[in-house]
N, C-alpha and C positions, 0 to 999 in steps of 0.2 A: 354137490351140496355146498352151498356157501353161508358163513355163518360170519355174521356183525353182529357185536355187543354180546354173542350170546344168547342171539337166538337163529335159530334154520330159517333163510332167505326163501320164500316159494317162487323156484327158479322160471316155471311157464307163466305166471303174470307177469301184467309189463309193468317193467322199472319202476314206474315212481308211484305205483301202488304197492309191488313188492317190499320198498323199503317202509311204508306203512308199518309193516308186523312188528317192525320194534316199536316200543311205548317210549312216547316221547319225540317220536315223527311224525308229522301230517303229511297232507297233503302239496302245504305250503313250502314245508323244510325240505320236503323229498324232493320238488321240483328246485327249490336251490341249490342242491345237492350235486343233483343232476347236471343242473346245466355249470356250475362250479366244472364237476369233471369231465364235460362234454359228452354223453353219452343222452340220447334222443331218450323220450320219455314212450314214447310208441313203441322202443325193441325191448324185447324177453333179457331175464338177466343172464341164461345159459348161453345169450349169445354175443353175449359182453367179451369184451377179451380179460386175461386177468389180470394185467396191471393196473386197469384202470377199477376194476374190483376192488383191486389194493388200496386205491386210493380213493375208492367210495369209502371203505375202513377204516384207513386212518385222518380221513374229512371228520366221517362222523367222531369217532372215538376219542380225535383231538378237541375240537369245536364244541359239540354239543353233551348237555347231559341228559344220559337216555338209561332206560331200566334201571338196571338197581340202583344206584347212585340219585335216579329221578325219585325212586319211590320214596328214598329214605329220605331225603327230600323234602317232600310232600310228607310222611309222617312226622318230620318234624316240627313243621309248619303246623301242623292240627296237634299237635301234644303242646306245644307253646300258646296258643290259643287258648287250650284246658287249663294251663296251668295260671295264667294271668286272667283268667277267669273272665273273659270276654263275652259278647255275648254271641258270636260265634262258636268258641269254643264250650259254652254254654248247653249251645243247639248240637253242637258235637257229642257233647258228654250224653245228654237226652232224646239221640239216634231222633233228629226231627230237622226239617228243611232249613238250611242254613244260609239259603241266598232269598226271605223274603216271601214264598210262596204263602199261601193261604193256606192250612191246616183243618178248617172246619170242616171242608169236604176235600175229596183227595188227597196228595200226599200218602198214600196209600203203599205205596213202591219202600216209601221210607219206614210208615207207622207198624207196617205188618198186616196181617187179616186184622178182619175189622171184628170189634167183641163188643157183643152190647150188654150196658150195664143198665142193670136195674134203678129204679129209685131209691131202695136201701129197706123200705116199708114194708114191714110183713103183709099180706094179704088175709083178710077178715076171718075166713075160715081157722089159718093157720094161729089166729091168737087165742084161742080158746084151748 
């Protein structure tokens, strides 16, 4: 079982998909990574040797900022946004697309189910 950052490494994919599962790694950094510590991107990580594990660890751990450190991070970034009242943080505070999308239709992912409102107008029967 091998663990960087803090989370369990899935040891039979190969490498430089395995280092994926941490947040804050792609596909792009994983392949840096990789070839940083010489280890081929085609081999499984159970059949790494462990030094160089070791030093897939403290590459990432030193170098980059990944999980929680990234998230906090990122929640910072969108509370400072709300708070200087931007109009990102705007669309943040109002759970609505923040990078420009169109709203009228879709955005759906963001907006929730869809609820249809009335015109507000009692209907003729019900005024009497």
């Amino acid at each position: 079982m091998i663990r960087i950052a803090g989370v369990t490494i899935p040891e039979k994919k190969r490498s430089v998909i395995a280092l994926m599962a941490i947040t804050g790694i792609g596909l792009t950094t994983s392949k840096k990574i990789l070839k940083q510590v010489n280890v081929s991107e085609d081999e499984r990580l159970n059949k790494v040797p462990e030094d160089k594990i070791e030093k897939i660890r403290s590459l990432i751990e030193g170098k980059y900022k990944v999980e929680g450190d990234l998230r906090v991070e990122v929640a910072n970034n969108i509370r400072r946004l709300k708070e200087i009242a931007s109009f990102r943080g705007i669309r943040h505070t109002r759970n609505l697309p923040v990078r420009g999308q169109r709203t009228k239709t879709n955005a759906r992912t963001k907006r929730g189910k869809k609820v249809t409102v009335g015109s507000g107008r009692k209907k003729a029967s019900e005024k009497t």
